[in-house]
Residue frames relative to the residue before (quaternion, step in Angstrom):
aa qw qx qy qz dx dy dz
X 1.0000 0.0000 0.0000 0.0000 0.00 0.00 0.00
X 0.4147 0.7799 -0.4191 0.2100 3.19 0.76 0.92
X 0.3538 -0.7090 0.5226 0.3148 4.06 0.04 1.09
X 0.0872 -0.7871 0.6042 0.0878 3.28 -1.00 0.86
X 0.5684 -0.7356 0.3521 0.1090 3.80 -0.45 0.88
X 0.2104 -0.8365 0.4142 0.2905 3.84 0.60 0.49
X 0.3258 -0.7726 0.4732 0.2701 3.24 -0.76 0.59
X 0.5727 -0.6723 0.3513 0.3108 3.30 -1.02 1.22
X 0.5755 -0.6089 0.3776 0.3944 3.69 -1.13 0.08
X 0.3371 -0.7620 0.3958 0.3861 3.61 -0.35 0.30
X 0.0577 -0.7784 0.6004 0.1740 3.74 0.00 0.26
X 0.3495 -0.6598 0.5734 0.3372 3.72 -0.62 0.81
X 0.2281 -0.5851 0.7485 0.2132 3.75 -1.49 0.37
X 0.3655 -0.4999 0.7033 0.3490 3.12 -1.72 0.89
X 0.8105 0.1758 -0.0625 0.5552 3.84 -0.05 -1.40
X 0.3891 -0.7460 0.4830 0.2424 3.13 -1.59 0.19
X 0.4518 0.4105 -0.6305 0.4795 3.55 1.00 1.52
X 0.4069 0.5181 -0.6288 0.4130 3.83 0.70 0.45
X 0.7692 0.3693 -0.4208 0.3080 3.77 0.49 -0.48
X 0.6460 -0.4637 0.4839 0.3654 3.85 -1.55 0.68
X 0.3431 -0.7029 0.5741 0.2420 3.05 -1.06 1.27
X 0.6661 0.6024 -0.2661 0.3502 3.79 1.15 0.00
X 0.2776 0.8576 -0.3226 0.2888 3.04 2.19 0.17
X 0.3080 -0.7799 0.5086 0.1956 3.91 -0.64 1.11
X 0.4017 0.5972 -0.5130 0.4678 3.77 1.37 0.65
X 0.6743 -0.5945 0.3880 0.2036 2.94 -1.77 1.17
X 0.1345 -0.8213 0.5024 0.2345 3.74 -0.30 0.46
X 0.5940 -0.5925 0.3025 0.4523 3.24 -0.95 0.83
X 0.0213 -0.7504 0.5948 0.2877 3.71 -1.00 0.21
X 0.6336 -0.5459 0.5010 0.2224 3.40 -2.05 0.60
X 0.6252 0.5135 -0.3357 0.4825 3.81 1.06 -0.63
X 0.3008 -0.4600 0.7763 0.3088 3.76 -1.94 0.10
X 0.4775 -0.6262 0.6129 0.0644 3.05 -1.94 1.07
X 0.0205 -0.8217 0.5695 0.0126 3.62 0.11 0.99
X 0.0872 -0.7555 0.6219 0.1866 3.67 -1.54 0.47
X 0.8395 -0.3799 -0.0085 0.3883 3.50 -1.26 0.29
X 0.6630 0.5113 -0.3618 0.4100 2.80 1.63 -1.28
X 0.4594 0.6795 -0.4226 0.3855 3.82 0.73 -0.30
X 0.8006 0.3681 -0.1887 0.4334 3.58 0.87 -1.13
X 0.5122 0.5187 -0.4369 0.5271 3.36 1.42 -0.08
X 0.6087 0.4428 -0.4701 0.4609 3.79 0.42 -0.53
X 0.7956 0.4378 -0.3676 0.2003 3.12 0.18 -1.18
X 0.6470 0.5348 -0.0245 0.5429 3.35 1.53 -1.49
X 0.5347 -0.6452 0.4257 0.3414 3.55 0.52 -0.76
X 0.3996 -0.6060 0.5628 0.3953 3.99 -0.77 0.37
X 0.8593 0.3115 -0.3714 0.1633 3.90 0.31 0.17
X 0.6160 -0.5987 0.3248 0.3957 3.91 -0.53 0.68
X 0.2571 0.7687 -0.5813 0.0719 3.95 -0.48 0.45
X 0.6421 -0.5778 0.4474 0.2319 3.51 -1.50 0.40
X 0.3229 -0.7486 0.5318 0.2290 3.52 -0.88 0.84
X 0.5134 -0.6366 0.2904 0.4969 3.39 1.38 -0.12
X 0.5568 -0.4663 0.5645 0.3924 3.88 -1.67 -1.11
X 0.6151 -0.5644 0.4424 0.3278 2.73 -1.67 0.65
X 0.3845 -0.7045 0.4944 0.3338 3.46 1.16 -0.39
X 0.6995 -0.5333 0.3083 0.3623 3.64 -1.44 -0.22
X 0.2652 -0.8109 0.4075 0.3256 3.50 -0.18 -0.07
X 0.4115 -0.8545 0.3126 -0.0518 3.15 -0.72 1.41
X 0.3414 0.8168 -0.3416 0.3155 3.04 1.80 -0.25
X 0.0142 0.8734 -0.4391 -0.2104 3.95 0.18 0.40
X 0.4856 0.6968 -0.4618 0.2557 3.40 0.90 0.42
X 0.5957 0.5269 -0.0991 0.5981 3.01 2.00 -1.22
X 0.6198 0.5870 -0.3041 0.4229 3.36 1.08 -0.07
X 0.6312 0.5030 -0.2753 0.5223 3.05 1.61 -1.21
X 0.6633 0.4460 -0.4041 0.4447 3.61 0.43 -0.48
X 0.6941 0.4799 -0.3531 0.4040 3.27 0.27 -0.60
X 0.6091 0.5204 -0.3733 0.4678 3.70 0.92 -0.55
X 0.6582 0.5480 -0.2663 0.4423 3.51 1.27 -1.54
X 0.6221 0.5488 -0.3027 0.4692 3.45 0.62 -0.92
X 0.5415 0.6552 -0.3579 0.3864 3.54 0.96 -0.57
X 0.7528 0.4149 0.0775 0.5051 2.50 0.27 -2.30
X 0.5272 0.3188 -0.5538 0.5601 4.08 0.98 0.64
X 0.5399 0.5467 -0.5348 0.3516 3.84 0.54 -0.96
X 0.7127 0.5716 -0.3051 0.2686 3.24 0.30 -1.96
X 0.5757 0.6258 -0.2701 0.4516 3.72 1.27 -1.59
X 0.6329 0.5513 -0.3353 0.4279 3.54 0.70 -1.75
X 0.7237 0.5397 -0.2270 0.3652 3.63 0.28 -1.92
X 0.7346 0.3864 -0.3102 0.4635 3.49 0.80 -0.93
X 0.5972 0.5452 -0.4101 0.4219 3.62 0.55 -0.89
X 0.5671 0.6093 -0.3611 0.4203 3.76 0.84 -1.36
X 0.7188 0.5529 -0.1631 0.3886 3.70 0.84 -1.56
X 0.7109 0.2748 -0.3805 0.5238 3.50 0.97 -0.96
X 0.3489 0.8100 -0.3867 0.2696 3.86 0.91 0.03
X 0.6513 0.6051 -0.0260 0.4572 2.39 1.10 -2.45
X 0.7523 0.2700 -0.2477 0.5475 3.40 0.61 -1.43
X 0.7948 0.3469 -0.4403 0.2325 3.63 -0.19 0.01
X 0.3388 0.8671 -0.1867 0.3137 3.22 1.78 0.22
X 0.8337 0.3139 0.0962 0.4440 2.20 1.16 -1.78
X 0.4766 0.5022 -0.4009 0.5999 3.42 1.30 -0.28
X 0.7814 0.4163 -0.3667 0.2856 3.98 0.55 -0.52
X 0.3092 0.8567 -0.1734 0.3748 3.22 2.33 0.01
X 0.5569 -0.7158 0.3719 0.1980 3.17 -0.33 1.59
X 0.3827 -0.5937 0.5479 0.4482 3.75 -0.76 0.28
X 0.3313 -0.4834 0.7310 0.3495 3.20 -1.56 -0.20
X 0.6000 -0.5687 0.5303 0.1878 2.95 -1.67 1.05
X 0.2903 -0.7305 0.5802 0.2133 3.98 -1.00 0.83
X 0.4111 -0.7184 0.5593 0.0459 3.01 -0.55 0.82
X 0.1280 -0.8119 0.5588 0.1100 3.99 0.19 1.55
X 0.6013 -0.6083 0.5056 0.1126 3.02 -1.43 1.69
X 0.4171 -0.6566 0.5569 0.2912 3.75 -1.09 0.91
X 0.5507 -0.6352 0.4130 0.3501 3.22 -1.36 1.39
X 0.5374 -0.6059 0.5094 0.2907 3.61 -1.33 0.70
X 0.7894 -0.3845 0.2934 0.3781 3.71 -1.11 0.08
X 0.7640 0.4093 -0.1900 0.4611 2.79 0.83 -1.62
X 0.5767 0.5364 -0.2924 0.5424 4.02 1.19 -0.33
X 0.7417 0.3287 -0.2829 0.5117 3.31 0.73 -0.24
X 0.5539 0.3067 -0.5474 0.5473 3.90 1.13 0.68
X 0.5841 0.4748 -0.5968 0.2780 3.90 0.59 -0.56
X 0.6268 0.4013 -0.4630 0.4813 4.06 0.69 -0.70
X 0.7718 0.3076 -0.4939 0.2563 3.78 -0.28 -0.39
X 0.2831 0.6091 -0.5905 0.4473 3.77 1.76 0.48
X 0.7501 0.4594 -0.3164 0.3552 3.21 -0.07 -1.93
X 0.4147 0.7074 -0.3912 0.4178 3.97 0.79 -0.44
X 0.7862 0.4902 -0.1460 0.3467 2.94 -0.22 -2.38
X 0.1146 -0.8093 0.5321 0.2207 3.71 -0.46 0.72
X 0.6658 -0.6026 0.3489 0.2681 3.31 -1.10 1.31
X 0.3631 -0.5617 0.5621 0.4865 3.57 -1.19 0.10
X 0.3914 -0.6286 0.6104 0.2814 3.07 -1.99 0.27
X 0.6082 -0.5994 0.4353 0.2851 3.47 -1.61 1.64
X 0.3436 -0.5920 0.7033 0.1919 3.44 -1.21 0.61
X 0.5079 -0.6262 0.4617 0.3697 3.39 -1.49 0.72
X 0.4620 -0.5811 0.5101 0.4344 4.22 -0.86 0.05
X 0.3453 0.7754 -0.5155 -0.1178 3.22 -0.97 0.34
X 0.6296 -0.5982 0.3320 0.3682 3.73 -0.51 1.20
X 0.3081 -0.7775 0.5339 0.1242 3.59 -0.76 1.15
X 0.8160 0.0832 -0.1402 0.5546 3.42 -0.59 1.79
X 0.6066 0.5070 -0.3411 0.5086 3.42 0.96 -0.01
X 0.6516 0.3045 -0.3145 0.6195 3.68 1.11 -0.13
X 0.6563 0.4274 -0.5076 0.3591 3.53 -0.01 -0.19
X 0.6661 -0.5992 0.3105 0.3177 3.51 0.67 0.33
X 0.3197 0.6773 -0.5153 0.4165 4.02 1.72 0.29
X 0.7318 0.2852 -0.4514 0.4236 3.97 -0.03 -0.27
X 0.5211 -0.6829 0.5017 0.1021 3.91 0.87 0.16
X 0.6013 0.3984 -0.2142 0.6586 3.75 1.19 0.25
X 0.1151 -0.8075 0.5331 -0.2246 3.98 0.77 1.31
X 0.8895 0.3548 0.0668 0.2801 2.10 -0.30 -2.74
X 0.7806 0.2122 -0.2990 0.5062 3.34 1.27 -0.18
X 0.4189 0.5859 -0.5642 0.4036 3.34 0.89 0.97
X 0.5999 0.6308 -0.3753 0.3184 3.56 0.51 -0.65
X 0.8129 0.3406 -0.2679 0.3890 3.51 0.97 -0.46
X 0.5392 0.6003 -0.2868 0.5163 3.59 1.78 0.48
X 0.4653 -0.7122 0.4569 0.2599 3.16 -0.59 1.26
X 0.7611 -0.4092 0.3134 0.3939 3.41 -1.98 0.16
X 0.7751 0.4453 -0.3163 0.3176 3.69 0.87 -0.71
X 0.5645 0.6427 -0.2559 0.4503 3.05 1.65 -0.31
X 0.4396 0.7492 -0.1635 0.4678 3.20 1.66 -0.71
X 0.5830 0.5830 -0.1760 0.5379 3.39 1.15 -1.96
X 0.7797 0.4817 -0.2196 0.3344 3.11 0.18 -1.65
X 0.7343 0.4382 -0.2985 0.4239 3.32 0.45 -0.98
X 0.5084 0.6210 -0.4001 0.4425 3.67 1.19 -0.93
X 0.5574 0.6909 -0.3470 0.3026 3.63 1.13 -1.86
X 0.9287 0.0749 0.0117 0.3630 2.90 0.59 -1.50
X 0.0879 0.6013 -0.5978 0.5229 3.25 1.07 1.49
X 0.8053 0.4571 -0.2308 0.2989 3.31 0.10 -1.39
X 0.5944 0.6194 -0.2772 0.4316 3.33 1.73 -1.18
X 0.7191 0.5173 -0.1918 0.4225 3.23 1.24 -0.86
X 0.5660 0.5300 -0.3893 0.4972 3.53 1.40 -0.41
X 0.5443 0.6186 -0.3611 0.4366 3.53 1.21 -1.11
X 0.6346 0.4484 -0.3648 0.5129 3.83 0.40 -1.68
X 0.7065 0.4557 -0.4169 0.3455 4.14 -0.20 -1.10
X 0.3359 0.7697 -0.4285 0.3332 3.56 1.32 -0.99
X 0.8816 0.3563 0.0933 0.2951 2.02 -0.76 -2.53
X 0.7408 0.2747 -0.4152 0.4510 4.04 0.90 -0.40
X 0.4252 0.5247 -0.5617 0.4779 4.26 1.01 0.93
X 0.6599 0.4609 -0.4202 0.4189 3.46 0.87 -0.67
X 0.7009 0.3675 -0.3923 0.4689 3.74 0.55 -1.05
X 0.5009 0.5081 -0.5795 0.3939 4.56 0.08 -0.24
């Protein structure tokens, strides 16, 4: 099982731009073909460092580059005390008052709205004189008043409550 490869036809070339530059024949090369053991003679069998480029020393190119720095640096700083003193002398900006929300615009049309005015209390039928006890109300203050109502009332409650239990 071994695929054997046909061999192309040779066509002779008179010149050699008559031949395809896409041609799968070997082209002549210009170089020797070296293997390892070759480079170990030539080079040695042991690993070492070619070294560093090292610094570069040129001082003309140095000087610019340092100047240029040192104008950036100048530029950056001047810009900064600008900045700060600029700004502290910087107008405000003007605030702009927000439109009143919904709910602020019913608390003023409350505050608007004029209130009703309180009537004075006064006890139905108890002043027109039907409980018959005026004359000796007139000298008994308001808390004393309370009281006695209190217990009027305690006492309707008790009669209530003993029709409900017969």
């Amino acid at each position: 099982g071994t695929y054997a490869r046909p061999k192309p036809a040779e066509v002779p070339y008179e010149k050699p731009e008559d031949q395809l530059a896409y041609s799968k024949a070997p082209r002549p090369v210009e170089y020797v073909p070296y293997n390892e053991r070759d480079y170990k003679a030539q080079y040695g069998r042991e690993y070492f460092e070619l070294g560093k480029l090292g610094p570069d020393l040129d001082p003309d190119e140095l000087e610019e580059k340092r100047s240029k720095q040192e104008r950036i640096k100048a530029y950056a700083e001047a810009v900064r005390h600008e900045n700060k003193h600029c700004i502290g002398a910087a107008p405000e900006k003007r605030i702009r008052p927000k439109p009143p929300s919904t709910r602020q615009k019913a608390i003023e049309f409350a505050k608007k709205v004029p209130k009703p005015k309180v009537r004075a209390a006064q006890p139905s039928g108890e002043s027109d004189g039907v409980s018959g006890g005026d004359s000796e109300d007139e000298g008994i203050t308001i808390l004393q008043q309370l009281a006695i109502r209190h217990q009027r009332d305690k006492d309707l409650v008790s009669a209530i409550r003993k029709d409900l239990r017969i």
